[in-house]
C-alpha positions as CSV (number, residue, x, y, z in Angstrom):
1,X,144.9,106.8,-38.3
2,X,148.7,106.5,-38.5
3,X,150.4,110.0,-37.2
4,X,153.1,111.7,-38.9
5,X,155.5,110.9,-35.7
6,X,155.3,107.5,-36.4
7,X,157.2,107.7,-39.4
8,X,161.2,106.8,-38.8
9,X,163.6,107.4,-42.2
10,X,165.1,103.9,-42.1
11,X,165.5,101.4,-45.3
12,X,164.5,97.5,-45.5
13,X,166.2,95.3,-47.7
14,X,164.2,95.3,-51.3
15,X,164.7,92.9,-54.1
16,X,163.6,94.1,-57.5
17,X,162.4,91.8,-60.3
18,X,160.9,88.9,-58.7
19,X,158.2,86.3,-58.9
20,X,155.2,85.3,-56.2
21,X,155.4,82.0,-55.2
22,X,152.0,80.5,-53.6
23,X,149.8,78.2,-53.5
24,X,147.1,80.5,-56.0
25,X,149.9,82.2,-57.3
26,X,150.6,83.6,-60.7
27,X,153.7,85.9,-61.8
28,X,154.2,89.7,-62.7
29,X,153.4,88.3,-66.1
30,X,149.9,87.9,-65.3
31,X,149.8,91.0,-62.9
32,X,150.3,93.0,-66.4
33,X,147.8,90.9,-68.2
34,X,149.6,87.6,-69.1
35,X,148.8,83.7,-66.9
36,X,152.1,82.1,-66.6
37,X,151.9,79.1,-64.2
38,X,152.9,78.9,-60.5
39,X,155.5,76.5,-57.9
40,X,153.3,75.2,-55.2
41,X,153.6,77.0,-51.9
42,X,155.2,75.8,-48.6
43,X,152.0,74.6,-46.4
44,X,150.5,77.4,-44.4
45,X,150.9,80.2,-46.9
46,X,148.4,82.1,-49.3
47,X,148.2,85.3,-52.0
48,X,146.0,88.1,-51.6
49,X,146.2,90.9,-54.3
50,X,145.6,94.3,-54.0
51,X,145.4,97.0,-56.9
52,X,146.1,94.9,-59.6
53,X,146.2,96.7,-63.9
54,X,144.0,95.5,-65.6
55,X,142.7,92.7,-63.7
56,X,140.9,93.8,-60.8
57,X,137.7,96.0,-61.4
58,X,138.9,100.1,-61.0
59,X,138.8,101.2,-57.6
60,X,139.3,98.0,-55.7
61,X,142.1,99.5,-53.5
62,X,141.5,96.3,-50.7
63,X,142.6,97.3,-47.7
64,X,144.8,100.8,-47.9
65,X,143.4,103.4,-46.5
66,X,143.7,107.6,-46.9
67,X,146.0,109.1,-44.3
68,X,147.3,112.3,-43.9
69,X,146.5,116.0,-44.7
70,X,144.0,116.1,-47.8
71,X,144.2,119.5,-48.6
72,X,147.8,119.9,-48.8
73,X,147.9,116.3,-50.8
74,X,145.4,114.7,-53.5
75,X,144.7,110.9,-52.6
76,X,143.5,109.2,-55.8
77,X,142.5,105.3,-56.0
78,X,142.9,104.5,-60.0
79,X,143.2,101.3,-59.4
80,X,142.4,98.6,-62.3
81,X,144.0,101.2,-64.6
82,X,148.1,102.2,-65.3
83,X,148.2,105.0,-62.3
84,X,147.3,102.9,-59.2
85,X,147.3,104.0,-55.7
86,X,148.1,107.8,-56.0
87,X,149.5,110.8,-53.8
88,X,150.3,114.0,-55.1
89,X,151.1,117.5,-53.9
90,X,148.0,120.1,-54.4
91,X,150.2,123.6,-56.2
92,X,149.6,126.2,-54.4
93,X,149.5,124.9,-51.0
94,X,152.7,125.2,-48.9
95,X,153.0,121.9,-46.7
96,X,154.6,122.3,-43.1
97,X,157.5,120.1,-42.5
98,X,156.4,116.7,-41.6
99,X,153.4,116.8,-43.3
100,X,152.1,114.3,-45.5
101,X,149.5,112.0,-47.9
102,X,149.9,108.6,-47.7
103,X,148.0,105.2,-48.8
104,X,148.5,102.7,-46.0
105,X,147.7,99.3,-45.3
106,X,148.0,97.1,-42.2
107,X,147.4,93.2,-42.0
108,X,145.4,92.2,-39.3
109,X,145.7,89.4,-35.7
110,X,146.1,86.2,-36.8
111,X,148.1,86.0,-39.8
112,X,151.5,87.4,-40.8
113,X,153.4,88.3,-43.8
114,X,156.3,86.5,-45.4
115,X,156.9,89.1,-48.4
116,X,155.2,91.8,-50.6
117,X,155.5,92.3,-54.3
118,X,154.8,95.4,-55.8
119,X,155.5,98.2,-58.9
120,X,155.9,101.6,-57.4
121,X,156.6,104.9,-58.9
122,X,157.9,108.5,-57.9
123,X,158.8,111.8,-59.4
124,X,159.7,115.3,-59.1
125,X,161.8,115.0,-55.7
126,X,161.4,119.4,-55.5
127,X,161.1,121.9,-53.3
128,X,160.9,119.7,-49.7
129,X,158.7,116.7,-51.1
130,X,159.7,113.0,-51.2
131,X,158.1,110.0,-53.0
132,X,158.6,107.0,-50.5
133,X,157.4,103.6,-50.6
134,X,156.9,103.0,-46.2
135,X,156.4,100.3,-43.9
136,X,156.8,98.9,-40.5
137,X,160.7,98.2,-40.1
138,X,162.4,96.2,-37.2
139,X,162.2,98.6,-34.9
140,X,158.0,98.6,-35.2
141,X,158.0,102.1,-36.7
142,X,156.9,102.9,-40.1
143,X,160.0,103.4,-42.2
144,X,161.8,103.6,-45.4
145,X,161.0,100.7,-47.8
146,X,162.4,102.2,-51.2
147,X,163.9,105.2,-50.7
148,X,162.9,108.6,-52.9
149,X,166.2,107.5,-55.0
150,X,165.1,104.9,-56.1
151,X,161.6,106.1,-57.3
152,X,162.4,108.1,-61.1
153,X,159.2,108.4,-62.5
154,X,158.4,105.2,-63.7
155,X,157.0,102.0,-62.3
156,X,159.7,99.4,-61.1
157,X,158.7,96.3,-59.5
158,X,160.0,95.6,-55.7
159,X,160.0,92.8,-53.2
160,X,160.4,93.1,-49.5
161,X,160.4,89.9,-47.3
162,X,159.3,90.1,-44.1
163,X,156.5,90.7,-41.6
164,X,155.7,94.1,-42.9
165,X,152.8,95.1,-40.4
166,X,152.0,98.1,-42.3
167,X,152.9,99.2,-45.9
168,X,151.7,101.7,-48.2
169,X,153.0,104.9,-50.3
170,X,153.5,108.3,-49.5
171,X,154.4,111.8,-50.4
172,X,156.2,113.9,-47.3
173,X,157.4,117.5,-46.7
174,X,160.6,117.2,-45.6
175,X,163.1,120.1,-44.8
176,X,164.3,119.8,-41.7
177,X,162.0,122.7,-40.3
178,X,160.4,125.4,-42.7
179,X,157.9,124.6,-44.7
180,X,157.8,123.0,-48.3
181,X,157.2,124.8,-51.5
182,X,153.7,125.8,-52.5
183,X,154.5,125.2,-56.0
184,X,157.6,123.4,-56.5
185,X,159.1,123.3,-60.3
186,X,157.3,119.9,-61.4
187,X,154.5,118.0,-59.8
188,X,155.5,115.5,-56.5
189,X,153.6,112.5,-56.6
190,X,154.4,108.9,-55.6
191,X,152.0,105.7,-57.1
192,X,151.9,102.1,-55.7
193,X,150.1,99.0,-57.8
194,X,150.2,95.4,-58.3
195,X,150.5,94.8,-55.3
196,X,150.5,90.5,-53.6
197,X,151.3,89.5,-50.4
198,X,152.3,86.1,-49.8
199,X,150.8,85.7,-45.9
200,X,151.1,82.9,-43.6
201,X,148.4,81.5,-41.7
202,X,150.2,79.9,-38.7
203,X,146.6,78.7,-36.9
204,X,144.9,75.3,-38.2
205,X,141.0,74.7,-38.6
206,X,138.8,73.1,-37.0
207,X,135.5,70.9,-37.7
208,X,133.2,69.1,-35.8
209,X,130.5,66.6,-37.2
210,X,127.2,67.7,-35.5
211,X,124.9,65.7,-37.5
212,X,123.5,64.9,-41.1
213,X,121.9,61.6,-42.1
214,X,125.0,59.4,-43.6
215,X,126.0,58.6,-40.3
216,X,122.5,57.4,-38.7
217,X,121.9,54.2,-40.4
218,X,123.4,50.6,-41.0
219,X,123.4,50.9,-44.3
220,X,122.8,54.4,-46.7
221,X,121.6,54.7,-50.3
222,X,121.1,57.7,-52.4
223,X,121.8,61.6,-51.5
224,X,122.7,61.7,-47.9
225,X,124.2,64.6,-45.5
226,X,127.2,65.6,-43.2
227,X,126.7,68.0,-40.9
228,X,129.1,70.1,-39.4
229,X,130.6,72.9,-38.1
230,X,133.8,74.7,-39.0
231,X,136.1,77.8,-37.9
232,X,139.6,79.4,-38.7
233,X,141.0,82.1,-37.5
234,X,143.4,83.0,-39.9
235,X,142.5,83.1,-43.2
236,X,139.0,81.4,-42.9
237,X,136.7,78.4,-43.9
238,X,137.9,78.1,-47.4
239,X,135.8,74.6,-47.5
240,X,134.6,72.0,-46.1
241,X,134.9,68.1,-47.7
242,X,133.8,64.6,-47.6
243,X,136.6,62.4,-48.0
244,X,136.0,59.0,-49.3
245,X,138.2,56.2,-50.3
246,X,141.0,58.6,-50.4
247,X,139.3,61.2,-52.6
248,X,137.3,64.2,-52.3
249,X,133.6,63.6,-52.8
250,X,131.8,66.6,-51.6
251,X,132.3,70.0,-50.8
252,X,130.6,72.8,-49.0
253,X,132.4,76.1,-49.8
254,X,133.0,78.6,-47.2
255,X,132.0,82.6,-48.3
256,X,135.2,84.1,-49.3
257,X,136.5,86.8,-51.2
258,X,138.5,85.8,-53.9
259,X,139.5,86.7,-58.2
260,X,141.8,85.2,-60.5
261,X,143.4,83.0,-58.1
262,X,144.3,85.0,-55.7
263,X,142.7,86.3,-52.0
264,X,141.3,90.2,-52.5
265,X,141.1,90.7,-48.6
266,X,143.8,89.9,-45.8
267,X,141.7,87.3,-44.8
268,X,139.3,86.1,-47.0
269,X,136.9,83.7,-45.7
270,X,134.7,83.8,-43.1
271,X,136.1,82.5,-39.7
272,X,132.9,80.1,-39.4
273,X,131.2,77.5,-41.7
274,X,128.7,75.7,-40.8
275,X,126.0,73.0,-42.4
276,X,125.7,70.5,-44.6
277,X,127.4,68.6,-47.2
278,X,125.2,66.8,-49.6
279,X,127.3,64.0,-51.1
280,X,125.6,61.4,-53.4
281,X,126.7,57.5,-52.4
282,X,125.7,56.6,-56.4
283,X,128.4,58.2,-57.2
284,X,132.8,57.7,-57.3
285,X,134.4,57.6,-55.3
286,X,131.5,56.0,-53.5
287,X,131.0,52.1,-54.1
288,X,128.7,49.4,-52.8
289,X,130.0,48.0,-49.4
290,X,132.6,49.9,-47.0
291,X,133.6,53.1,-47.3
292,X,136.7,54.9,-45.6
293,X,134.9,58.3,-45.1
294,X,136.8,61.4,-43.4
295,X,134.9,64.6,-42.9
296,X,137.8,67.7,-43.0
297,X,138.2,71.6,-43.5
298,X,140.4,73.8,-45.3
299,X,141.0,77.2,-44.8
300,X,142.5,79.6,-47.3
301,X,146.4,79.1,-47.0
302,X,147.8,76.0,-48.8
303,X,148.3,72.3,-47.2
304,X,145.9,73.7,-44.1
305,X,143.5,70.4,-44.2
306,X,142.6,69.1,-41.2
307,X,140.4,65.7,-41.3
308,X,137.9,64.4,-38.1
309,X,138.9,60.5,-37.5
310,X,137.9,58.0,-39.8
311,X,134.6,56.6,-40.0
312,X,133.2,53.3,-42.0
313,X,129.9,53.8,-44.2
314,X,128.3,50.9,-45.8
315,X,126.9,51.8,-49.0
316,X,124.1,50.2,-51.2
317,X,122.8,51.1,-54.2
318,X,120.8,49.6,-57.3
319,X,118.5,47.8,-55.2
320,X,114.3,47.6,-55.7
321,X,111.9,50.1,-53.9
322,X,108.8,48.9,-51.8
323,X,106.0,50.6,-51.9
324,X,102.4,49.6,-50.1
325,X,101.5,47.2,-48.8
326,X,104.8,45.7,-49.4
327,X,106.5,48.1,-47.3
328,X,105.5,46.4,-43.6
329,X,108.1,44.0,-43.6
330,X,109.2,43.3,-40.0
331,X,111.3,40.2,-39.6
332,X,113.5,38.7,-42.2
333,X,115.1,35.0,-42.5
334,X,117.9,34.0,-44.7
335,X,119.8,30.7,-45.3
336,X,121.1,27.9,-47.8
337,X,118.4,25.0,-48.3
338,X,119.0,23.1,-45.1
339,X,121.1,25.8,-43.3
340,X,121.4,28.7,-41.8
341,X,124.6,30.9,-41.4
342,X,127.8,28.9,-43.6
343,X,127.6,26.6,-46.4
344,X,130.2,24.9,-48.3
345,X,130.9,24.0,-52.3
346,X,133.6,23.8,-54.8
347,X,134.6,25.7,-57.4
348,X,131.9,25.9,-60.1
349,X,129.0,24.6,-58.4
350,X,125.7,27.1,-57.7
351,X,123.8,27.5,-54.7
352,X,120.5,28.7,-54.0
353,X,120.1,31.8,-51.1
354,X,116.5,32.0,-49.6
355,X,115.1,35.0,-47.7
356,X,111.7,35.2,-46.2
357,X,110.2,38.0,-45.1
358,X,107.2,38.2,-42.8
359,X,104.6,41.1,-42.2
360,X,103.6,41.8,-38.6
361,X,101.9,38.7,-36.8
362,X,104.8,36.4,-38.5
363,X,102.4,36.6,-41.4
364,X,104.5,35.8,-45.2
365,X,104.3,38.9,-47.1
366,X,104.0,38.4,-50.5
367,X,105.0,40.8,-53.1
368,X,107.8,42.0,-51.4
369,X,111.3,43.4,-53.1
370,X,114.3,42.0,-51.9
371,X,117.8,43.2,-52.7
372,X,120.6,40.6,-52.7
373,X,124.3,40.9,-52.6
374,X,127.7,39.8,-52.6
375,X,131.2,40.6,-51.2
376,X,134.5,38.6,-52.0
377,X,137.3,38.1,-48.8
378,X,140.4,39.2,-51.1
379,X,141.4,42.2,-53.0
380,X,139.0,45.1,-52.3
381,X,137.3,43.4,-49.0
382,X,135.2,46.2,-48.5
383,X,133.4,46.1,-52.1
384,X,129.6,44.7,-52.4
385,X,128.2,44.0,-55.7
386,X,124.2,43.9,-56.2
387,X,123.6,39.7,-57.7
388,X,119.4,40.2,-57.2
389,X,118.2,44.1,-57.2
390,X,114.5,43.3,-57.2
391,X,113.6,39.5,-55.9
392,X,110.2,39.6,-55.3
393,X,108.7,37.6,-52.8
394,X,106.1,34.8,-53.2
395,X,102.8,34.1,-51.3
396,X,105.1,32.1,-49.0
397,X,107.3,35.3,-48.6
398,X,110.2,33.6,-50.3
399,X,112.5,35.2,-52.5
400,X,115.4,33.2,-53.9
401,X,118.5,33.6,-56.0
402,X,121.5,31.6,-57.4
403,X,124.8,32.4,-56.3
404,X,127.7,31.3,-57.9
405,X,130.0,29.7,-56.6
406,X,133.5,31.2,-58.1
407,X,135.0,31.8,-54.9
408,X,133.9,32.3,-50.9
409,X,132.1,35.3,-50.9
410,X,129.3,36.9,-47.9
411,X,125.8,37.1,-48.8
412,X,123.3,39.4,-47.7
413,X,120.0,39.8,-48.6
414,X,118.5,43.6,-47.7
415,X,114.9,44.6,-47.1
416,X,113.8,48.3,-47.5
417,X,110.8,49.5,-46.0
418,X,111.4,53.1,-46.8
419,X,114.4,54.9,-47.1
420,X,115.0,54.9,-43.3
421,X,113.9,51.2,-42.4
422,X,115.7,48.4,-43.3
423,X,115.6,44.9,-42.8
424,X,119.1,42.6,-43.4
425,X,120.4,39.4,-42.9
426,X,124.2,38.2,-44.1
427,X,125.5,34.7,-44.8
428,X,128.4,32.7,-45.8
429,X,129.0,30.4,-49.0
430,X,132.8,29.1,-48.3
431,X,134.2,27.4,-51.8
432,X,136.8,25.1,-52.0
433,X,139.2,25.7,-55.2
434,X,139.3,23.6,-58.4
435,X,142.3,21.5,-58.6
436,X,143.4,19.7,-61.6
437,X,146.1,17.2,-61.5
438,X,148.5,15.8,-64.5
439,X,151.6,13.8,-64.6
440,X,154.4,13.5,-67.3
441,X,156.2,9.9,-66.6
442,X,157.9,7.4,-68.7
443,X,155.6,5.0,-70.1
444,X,156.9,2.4,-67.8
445,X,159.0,4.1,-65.2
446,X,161.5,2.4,-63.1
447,X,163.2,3.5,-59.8
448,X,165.1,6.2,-60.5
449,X,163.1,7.9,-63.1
450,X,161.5,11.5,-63.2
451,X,158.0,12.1,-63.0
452,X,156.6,15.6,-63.6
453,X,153.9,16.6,-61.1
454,X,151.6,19.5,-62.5
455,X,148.9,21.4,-60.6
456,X,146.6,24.1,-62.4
457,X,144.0,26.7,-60.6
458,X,141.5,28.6,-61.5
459,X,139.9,31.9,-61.3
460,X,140.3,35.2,-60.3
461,X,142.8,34.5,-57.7
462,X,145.2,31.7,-59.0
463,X,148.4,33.3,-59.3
464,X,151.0,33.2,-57.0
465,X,149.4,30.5,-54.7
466,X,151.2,27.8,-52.8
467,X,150.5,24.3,-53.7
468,X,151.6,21.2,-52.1
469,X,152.1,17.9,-53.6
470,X,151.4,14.4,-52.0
471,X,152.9,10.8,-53.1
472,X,151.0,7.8,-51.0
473,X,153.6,4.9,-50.0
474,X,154.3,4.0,-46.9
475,X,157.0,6.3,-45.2
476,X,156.0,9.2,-47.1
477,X,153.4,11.7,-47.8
478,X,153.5,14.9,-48.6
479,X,157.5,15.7,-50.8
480,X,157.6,18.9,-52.0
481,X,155.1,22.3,-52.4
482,X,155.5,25.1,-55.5
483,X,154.1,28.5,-56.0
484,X,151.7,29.0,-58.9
485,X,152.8,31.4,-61.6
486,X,150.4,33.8,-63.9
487,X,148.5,30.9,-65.7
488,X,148.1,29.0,-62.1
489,X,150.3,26.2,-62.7
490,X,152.4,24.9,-60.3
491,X,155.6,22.1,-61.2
492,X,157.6,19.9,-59.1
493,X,159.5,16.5,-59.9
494,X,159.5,13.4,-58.1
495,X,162.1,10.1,-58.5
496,X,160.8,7.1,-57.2
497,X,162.9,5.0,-54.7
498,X,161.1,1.7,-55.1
499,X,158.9,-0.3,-56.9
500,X,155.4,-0.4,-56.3
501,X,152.5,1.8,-57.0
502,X,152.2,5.4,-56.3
503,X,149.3,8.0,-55.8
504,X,149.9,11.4,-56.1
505,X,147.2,14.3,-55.3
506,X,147.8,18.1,-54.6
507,X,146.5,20.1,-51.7
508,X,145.7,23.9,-51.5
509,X,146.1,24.9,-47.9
510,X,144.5,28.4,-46.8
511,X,146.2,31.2,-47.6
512,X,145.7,35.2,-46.9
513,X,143.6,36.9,-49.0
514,X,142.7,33.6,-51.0
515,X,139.0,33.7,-51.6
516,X,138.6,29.9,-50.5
517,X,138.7,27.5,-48.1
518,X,141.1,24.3,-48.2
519,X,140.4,21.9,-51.8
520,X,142.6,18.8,-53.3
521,X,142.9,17.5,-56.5
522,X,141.4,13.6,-57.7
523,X,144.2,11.1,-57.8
524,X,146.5,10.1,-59.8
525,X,148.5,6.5,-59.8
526,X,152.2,5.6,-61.5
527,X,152.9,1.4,-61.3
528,X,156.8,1.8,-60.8
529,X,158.5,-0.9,-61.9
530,X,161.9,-2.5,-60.7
């Protein structure tokens, strides 16, 4: 409990009429019933409300407290309503000088306070009292905020900036040594509402993975967990996330005391959180292959999040279910007719992938589901798309499926025992690109004349792809090389120096993030004539 000696009369610099920047922030419009919206908030800070008309349920005073002598002063808590926090001087009781009643708050360790908005309200400065908004001034002391002046018997809305340790309202006998008038001409009272801090929270929070089930296997499917453990000392576990692929997935909210969009407590979340989050890889921003996952914590004050490192998940979905006696799979073989591992085609052509799958013993088990699957080596690397969800295996335990080739792409074929046994095997399917050759010549050239050379791709991935062009003679090979435009074309011009006959062929060289090996075009032959 605060003593009366504590109190200094000094005055803090007030600003009247102002708005409450933060992060859950709304105006004095909305403190008096009306949402505007609200700037974002510098990181770090948060709004707690305390007091608030006719928004917060009547009585919710937060955290002032009753201080002072209650039978020389009446300490009423109307909040919710038009009269707020209220002190006023009981007639007939003479108060000694010093005395007083008084509504005070004080924030606790850990945070600190950048500025309070408020409304306050005094009257009937008589016979020794004073209405006086107080709180902790430079010196430490309680002080002076608003001084009884400025307090005329209706509400006015204030702003002090600031660490203001303590704050509150209060109504004090002071004379300078006798005592105050038992019952002065009108009634002394003083009234504090609508009252927001805008707090800082200077400490960041932690989290810790400590278990959960996304993080156990090769591969996950379904609902899986994160387990963790959070803390904050400052305004507390607010939440805690699963990042993925650069956007919240999941969340696991911490218990907090909030309303409107504002904090109702100094700090209002608990310092600890701890559990799981359940996050559902069917789901965006979860997709089939690689994903970027990053388990982090917020606390209450804005721009607080703090992420664990970085952590790849592969992620399949849409695939079969075994069931018994399919589901005793042990080993698994997978390969190209002939091969095992990398393969080669062209552009257009189809391949055949074959898995076998073999029980205990090396025994073919028949029946079996197998899941088969595809990723590309351009654009989004990390992306697998199901080609096969349910291949069943035959009494040989071979499962097979055709696999396009459109471009080099990884195969893998994927076994699931149950959901926590798994059985996979990856390969490689390296395509070469389509080239198609024309030529725009005279019909019988001569040295000396222009010949167009044209080369067109295909596909996905035929834009802005180098091309080189090749002309067979003797002294010369390759003359010139062109980038492809939207349609895939490239252009170049040749003039021949001699007579003779001429081949010309293009060649695609590898390039990054070009989903295919080297390829050349068929030739081409111009007779050049003398």
């Amino acid at each position: 409990m605060q003593a009366a000696g504590d109190f200094q009369t000094k005055k803090v610099r007030v600003m009247a009429e102002v708005g409450f920047p933060g992060r859950f922030a709304v105006g004095l419009a909305f403190l008096l019933g009306g949402l505007i919206a609200a700037p974002a908030a510098d990181a770090g800070t948060y709004q707690a409300r305390f007091c608030v008309e006719n928004v917060t349920p009547a009585g919710d005073k937060g955290p002032f407290e009753r201080f002072g002598n209650e039978s020389l002063f009446q300490l009423t808590n109307a909040c919710g309503n038009a009269n707020g926090l209220r002190v006023s001087q009981i007639a007939g009781n003479a108060a000694a000088d010093g005395a007083f009643g008084r509504w005070l708050a004080e924030r606790p360790e850990g945070i600190t306070v950048n500025q309070i908005d408020y409304a306050a309200m005094g009257a009937d400065q008589s016979g020794g009292y004073f209405p006086q908004v107080i709180g902790t001034v430079p010196a430490g002391e309680l002080g002076i905020i608003n001084g009884g002046q400025e307090l005329d018997g209706s509400f006015k809305d204030f702003s002090v900036t600031g660490d203001v340790r303590r704050f509150g309202i209060q109504v004090v006998c002071q004379t300078g040594g006798g005592a105050c008038a038992a019952t002065p001409p009108g009634n002394p009272e003083a009234a504090l509402k609508n009252i927001v801090y805008t707090l800082s929270d200077p400490s960041a929070p932690s989290i810790t993975v400590d278990g959960g089930s996304l993080f156990e296997g090769a591969v996950q499917a379904g609902t899986q967990s994160i387990g963790f453990t959070a803390a904050d000392s400052g305004s507390g576990v607010y939440q805690a996330v699963a990042h993925v692929n650069g956007e919240d997935a999941a969340a696991t909210p911490g218990s907090c005391k909030l309303g409107e969009g504002y904090a109702t407590a100094f700090a209002p979340c608990s310092p600890t959180l701890g559990g799981e989050i359940a996050v559902d890889t069917a789901s965006a921003p979860w997709r089939n292959g690689v994903n970027n996952v990053k388990t982090c914590v917020d606390d209450y004050s804005a721009g607080s999040r703090v992420c664990g490192p970085p952590r790849k998940v592969r992620v399949l979905n849409g695939c079969g279910v075994n069931a018994p006696p399919a589901d005793v799979g042990q080993t698994m073989t997978l390969g190209w007719p002939g091969k095992r591992g990398v393969v080669r085609s062209r552009q257009g052509r189809a391949r055949r992938a074959t898995a076998r799958l073999f029980a205990p013993g090396a025994v073919p088990l028949a029946g079996a589901v197998v899941c088969f699957s595809r990723g590309i080596p351009a654009g989004d690397k990390r992306v697998e798309r199901v080609i096969a969800a349910g291949a069943v295996t035959g009494a040989d335990g071979r499962a097979a499926v055709k696999v396009r080739a459109q471009s080099s792409r990884s195969v893998w074929a994927t076994y699931w025992a149950n959901p926590e046994t798994m059985i996979r095997k990856r390969i490689e399917l390296r395509v070469s690109p389509a080239v198609r050759l024309g030529l725009e010549a005279p019909k019988h050239p001569e040295v000396g004349d222009r010949i167009i050379v044209r080369a067109v791709l295909r596909g996905k991935f035929k834009a802005n792809r180098t091309v080189c062009f090749y002309a067979t003679r003797p002294g010369r090979d390759k003359f010139d090389c062109d980038e492809t435009g939207p349609g895939g074309r490239a252009r170049v011009s040749y003039r021949a120096k001699k007579p003779g006959k001429i081949n010309f062929y293009a060649k695609v060289p590898n390039q990054r993030d070009y989903p295919y090996t080297r390829g050349r075009s068929a030739k081409k032959d111009v007779r050049i004539e003398q």
